[in-house]
ZAGUKE-402158 format. One record per residue: residue in one letter; x, y, z of N, C-alpha, C in turn. Coordinates in steps of 0.2 Angstrom, whole numbers. Layout:
BEGIN
+--------+-------+-------+-------+-------+-------+-------+-------+-------+-------+
: residu :   npx :   npy :   npz :  capx :  capy :  capz :   cpx :   cpy :   cpz :
+--------+-------+-------+-------+-------+-------+-------+-------+-------+-------+
:      A :     X :     Y :     Z :     X :     Y :     Z :     X :     Y :     Z :
...
+--------+-------+-------+-------+-------+-------+-------+-------+-------+-------+
//
This chain:
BEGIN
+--------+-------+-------+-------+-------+-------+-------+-------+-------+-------+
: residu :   npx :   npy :   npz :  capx :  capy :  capz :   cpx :   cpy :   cpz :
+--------+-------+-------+-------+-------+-------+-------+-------+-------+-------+
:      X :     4 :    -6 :     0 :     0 :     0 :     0 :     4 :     6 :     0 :
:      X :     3 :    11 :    -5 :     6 :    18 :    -5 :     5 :    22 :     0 :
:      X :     9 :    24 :     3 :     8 :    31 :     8 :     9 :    35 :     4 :
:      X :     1 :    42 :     6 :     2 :    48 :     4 :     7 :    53 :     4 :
:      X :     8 :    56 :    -1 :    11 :    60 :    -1 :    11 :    67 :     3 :
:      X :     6 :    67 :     5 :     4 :    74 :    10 :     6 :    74 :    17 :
:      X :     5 :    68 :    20 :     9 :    64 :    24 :     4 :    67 :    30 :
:      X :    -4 :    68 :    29 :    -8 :    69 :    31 :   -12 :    60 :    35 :
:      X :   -14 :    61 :    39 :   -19 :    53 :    41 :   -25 :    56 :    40 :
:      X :   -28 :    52 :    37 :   -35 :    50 :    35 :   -41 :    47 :    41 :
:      X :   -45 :    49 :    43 :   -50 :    47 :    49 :   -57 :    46 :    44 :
:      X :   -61 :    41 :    44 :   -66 :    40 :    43 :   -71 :    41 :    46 :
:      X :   -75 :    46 :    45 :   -81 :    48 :    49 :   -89 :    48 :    46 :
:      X :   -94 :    49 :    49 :  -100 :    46 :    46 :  -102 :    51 :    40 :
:      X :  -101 :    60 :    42 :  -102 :    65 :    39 :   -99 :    67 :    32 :
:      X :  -102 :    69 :    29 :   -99 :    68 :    20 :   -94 :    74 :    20 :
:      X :   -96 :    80 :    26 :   -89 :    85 :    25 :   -91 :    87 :    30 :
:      X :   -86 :    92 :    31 :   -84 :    97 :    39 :   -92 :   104 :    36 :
:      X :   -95 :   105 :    31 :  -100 :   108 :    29 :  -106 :   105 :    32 :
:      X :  -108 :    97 :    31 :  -113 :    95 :    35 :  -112 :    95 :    42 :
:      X :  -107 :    93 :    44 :  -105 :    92 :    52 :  -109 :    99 :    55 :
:      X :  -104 :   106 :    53 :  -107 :   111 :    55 :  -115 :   113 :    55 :
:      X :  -119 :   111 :    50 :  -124 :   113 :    49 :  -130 :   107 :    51 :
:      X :  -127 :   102 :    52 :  -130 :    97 :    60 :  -130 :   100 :    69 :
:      X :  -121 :   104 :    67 :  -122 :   107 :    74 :  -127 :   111 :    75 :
:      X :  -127 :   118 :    70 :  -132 :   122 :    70 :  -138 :   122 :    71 :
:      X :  -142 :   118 :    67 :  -148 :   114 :    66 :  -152 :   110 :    74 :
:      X :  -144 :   105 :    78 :  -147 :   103 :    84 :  -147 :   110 :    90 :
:      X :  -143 :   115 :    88 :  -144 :   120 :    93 :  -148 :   125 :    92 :
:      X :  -152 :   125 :    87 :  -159 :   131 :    83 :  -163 :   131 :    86 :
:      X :  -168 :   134 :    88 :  -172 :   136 :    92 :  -180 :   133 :    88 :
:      X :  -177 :   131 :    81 :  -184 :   128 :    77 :  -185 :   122 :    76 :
:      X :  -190 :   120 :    79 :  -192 :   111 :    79 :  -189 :   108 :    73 :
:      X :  -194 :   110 :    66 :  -194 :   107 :    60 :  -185 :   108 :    58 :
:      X :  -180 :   113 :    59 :  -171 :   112 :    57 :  -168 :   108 :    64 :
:      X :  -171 :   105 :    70 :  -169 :   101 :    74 :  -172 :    94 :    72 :
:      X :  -176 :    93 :    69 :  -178 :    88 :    69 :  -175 :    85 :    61 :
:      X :  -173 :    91 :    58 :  -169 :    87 :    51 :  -165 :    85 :    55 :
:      X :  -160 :    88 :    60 :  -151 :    88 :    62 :  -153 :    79 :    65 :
:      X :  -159 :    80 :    68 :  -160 :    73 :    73 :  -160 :    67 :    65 :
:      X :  -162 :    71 :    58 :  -163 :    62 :    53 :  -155 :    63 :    53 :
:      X :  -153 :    67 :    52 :  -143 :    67 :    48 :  -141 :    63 :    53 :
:      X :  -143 :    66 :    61 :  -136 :    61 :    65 :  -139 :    53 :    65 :
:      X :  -147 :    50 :    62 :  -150 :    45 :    63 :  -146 :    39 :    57 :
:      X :  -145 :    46 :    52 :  -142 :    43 :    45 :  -133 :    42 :    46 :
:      X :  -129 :    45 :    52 :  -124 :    44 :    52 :  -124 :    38 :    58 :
:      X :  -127 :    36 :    61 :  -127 :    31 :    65 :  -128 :    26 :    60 :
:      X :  -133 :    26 :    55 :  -133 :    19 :    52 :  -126 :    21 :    46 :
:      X :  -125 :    23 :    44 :  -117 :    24 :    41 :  -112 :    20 :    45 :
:      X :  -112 :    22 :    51 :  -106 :    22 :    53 :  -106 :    18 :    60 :
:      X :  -112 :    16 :    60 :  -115 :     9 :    66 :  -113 :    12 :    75 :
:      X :  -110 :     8 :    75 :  -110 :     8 :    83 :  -101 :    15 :    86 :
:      X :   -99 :    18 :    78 :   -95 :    22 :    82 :   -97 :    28 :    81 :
:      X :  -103 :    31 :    82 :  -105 :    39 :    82 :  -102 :    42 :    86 :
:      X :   -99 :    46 :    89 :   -98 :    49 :    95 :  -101 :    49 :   100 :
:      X :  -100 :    47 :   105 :  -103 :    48 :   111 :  -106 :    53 :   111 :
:      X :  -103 :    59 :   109 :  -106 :    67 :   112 :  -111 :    69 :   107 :
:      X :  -111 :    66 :   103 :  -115 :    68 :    96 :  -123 :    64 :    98 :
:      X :  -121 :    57 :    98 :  -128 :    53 :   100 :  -129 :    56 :   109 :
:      X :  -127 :    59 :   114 :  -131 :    62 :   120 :  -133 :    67 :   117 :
:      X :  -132 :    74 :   114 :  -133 :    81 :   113 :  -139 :    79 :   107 :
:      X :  -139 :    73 :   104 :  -145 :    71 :   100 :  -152 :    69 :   103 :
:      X :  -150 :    64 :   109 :  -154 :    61 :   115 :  -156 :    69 :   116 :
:      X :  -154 :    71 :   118 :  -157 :    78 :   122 :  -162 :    83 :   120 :
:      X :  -160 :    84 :   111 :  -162 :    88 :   108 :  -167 :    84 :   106 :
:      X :  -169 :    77 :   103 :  -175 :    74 :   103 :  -178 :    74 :   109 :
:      X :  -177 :    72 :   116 :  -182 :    74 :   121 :  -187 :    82 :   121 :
:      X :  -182 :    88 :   117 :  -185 :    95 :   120 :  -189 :    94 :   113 :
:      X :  -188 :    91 :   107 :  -194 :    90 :   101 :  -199 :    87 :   102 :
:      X :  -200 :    82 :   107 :  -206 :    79 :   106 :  -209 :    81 :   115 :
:      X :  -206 :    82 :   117 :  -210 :    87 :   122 :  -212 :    94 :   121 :
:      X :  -208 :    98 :   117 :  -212 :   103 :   114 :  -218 :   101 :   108 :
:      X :  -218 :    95 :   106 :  -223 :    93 :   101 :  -231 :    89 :   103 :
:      X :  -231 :    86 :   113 :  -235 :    84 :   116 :  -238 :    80 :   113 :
:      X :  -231 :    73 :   110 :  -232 :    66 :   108 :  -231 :    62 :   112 :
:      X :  -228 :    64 :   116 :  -227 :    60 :   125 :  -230 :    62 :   130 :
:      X :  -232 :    57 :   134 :  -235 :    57 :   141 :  -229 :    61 :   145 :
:      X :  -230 :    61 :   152 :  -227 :    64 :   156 :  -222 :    61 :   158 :
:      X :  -226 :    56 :   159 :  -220 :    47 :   164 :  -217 :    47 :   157 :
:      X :  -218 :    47 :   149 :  -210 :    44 :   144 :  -208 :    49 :   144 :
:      X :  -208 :    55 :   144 :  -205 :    61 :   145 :  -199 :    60 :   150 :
:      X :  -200 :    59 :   155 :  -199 :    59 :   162 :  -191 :    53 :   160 :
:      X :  -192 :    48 :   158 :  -189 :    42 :   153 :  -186 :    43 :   151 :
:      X :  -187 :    48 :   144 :  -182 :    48 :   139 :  -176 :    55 :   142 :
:      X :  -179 :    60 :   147 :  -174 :    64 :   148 :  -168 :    61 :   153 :
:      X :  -173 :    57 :   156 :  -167 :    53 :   162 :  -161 :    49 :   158 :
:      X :  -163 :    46 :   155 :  -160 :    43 :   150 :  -154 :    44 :   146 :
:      X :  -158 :    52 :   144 :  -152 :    54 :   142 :  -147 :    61 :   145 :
:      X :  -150 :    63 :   152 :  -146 :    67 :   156 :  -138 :    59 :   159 :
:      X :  -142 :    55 :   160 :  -138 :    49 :   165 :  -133 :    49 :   159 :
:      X :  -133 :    46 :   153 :  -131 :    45 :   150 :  -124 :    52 :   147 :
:      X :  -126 :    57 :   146 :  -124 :    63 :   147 :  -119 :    64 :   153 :
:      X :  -122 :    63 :   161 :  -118 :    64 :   166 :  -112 :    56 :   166 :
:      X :  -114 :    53 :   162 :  -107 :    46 :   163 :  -103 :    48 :   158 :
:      X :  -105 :    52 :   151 :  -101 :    53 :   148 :   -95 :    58 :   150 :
:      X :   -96 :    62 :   153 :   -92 :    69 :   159 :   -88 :    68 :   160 :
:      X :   -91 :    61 :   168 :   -88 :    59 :   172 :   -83 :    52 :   170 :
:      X :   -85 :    50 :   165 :   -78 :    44 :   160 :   -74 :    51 :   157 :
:      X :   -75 :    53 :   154 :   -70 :    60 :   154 :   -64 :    60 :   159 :
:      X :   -68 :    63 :   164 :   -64 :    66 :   169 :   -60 :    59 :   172 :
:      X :   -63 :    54 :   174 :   -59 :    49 :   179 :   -55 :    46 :   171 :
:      X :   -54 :    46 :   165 :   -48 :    43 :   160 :   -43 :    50 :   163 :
:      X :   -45 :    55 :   162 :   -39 :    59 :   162 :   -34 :    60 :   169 :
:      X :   -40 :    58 :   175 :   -34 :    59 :   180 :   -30 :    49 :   181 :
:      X :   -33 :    48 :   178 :   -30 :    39 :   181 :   -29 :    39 :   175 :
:      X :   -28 :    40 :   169 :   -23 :    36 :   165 :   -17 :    38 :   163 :
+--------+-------+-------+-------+-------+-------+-------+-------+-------+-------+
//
């Protein structure tokens, strides 16, 4: 196999360019259901791309922003509301906190 001559390394990610990435960011942090709810298909479509390695932080800030769309949309009852935030708060707080205990013990 030929090594590049740019002597760049190459990372396979689910996202078609650094132009989508941005505008999935933007999109889950917009204040409008309908451009958060696209960002919620694009990351649905890079999970199935790219299967079980999405980013941690991508798939929780997606849990989150899916919970404030369908609670703002009063598709959910109170108790799966209650579920799906818990769900993805915990999930959230172990991602932090696996952070923080790799960096000071490894």
């Amino acid at each position: 196999m030929k090594k590049s001559s740019s002597g760049k390394r190459r990372h396979v990610v689910a996202w078609v360019n650094k132009a989508e990435w941005d505008q999935v960011l933007d999109h889950l942090y917009s204040k409008d259901p309908a451009l958060q709810r696209f960002a919620l298909q694009r990351v649905s479509a890079w999970r199935g791309r790219y299967a079980h390695n999405t980013p941690v932080a991508v798939d929780c800030t997606a849990d989150l922003v899916r919970g404030q769309v369908l609670d703002r949309s009063g598709q959910l009852s109170g108790d799966d509301l209650v579920l799906l935030y818990g769900a993805a708060l915990v999930r959230f707080v172990n991602l932090i906190t696996e952070s923080y205990h790799t960096f000071w013990y490894s």
